[in-house]
C-alpha positions as CSV (number, residue, x, y, z in Angstrom):
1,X,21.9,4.2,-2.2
2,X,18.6,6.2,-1.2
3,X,15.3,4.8,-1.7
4,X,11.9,5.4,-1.4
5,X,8.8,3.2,-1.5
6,X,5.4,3.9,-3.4
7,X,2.4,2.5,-1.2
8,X,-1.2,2.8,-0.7
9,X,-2.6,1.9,2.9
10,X,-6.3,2.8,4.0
11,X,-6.2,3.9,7.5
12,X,-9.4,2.1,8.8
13,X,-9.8,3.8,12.0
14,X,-10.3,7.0,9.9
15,X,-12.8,5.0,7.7
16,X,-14.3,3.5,10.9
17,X,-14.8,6.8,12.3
18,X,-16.4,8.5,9.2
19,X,-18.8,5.7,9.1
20,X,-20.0,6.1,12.3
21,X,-20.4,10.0,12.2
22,X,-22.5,8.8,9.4
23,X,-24.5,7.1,10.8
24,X,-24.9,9.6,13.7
25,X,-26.2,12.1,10.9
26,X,-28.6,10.4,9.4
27,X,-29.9,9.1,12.6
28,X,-30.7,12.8,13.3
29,X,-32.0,13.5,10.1
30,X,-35.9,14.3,9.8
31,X,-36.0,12.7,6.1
32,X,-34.4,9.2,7.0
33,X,-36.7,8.4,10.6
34,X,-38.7,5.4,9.9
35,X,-36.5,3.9,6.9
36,X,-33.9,1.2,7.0
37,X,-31.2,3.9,5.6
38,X,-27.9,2.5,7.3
39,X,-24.3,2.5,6.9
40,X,-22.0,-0.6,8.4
41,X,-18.4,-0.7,8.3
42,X,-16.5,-4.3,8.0
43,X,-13.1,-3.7,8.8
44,X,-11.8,-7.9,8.7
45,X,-13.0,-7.6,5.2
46,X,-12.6,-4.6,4.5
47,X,-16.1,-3.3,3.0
48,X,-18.9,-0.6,3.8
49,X,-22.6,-1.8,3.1
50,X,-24.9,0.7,3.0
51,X,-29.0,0.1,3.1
52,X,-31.9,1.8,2.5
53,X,-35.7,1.5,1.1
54,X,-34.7,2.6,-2.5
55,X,-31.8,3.2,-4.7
56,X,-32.2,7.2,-4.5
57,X,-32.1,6.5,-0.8
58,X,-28.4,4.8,-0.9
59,X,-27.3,7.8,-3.0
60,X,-28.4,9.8,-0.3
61,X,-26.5,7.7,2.2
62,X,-23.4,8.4,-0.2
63,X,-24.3,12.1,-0.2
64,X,-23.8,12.1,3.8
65,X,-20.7,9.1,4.2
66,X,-17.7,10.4,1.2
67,X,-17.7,14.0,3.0
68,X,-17.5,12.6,6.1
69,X,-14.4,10.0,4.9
70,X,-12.6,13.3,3.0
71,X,-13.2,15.2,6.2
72,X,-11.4,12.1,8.1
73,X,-8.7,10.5,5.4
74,X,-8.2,12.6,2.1
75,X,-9.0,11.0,-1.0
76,X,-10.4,7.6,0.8
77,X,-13.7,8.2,-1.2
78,X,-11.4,6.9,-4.6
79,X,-10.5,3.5,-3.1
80,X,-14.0,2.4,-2.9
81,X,-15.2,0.2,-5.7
82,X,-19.2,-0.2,-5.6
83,X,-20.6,-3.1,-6.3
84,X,-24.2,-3.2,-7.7
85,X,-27.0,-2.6,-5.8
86,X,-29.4,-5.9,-4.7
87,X,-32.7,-6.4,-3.5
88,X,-33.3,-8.0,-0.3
89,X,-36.3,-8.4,1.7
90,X,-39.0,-7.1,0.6
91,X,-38.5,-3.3,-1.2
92,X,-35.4,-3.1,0.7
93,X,-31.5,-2.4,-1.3
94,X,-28.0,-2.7,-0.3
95,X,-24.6,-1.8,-2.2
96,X,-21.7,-2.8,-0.8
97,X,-18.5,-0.8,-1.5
98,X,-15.2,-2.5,-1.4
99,X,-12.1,-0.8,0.5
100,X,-9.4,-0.8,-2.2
101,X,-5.8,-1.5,0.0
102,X,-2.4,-1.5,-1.0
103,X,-1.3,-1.3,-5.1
104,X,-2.6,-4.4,-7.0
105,X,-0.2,-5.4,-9.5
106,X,-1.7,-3.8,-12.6
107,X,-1.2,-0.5,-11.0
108,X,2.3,-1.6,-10.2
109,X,3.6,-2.0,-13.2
110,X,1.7,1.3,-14.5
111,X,3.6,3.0,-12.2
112,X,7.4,1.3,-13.3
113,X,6.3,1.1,-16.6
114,X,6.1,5.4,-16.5
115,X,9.1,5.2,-13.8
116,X,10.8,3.7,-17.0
117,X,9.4,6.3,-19.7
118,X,10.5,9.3,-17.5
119,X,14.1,8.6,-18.6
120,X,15.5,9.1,-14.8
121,X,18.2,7.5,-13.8
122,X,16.1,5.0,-10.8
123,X,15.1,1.6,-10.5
124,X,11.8,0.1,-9.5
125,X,11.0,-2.9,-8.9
126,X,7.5,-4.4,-7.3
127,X,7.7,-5.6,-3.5
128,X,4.1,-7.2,-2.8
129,X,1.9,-4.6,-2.8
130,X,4.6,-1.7,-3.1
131,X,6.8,-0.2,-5.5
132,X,10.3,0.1,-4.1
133,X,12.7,2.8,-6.1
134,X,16.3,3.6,-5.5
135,X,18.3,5.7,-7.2
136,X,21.9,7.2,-6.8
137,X,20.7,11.1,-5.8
138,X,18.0,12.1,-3.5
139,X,17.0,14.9,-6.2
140,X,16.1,12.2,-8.8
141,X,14.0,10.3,-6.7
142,X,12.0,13.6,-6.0
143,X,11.9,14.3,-9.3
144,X,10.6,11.0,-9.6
145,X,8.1,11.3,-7.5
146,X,7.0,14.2,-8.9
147,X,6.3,12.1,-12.0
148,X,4.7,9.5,-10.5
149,X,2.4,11.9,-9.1
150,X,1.2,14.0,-12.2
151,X,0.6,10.9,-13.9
152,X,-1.2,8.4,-11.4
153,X,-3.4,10.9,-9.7
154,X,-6.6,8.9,-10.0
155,X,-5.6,6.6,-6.7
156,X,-4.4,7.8,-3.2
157,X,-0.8,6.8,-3.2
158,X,1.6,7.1,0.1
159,X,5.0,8.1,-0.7
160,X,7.6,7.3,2.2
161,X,10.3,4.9,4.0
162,X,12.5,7.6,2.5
163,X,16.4,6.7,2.9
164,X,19.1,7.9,2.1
């Protein structure tokens, strides 16, 4: 019976590397010498903290690091989730940004729930952090994913493990 699974890894070398060019730029930029702007990438926990004297500052930071992620990974800029932005020594702010990975399982069942509503003939169920769906023709589960792609567009999601 073919399957298909619905998943959404972070590639964090991509990330990794984005950071770092980055950092690189505004290193070389005339606007950011002598300030604490920065960018640091956490890949165990999976966060990016990004410093700098003020808050216009970190939006500047911003400005520079999600073109350099979409350069790297497509739509890696949407799995962030900022946090708010704290003072810390002094006049100084960070904001750290979490790295969304893998469907949580209120996106999960989103995604059966309108599996369900589409009327196809497929099943889905929730595997950990994937949604696995089989079906009895290969041209229903790409009309499936189809769906699943017109209506859940807000979050990078990796369709694959395709069998038939």
């Amino acid at each position: 019976m073919p399957s298909f699974d619905i998943s959404s890894q972070a590639n964090m070398v991509n990330i990794k590397n984005a950071v770092d060019v980055a950092m690189r730029t505004i290193g070389n930029r005339y606007d950011f010498k002598g300030t604490s702007a920065a960018v640091e990438c956490n890949e165990k926990d999976m966060l990016i903290t990004i410093f700098g004297d003020a808050e216009f500052q970190i939006n500047q930071v911003k400005d520079i690091l999600f073109p350099s992620m979409e350069k790297k990974e497509p739509d890696s800029s949407r799995r962030l989730i900022p946090e708010n932005i704290e003072t810390i020594s002094g006049n100084k702010v960070k904001q750290i940004l979490k790295i969304k990975n893998g469907i949580d399982t209120e996106l999960g069942k989103a995604i059966v729930k309108n599996i369900k509503d589409s009327k196809l003939k497929v099943q889905a169920t929730i595997q950990g952090d994937e949604v696995r769906v089989t079906g009895a023709k290969r041209d229903v589960l790409q009309e499936c994913i189809a769906a699943v792609k017109a209506k859940h567009n807000d979050y990078p999601l990796n369709f694959g493990n395709f069998r038939d």
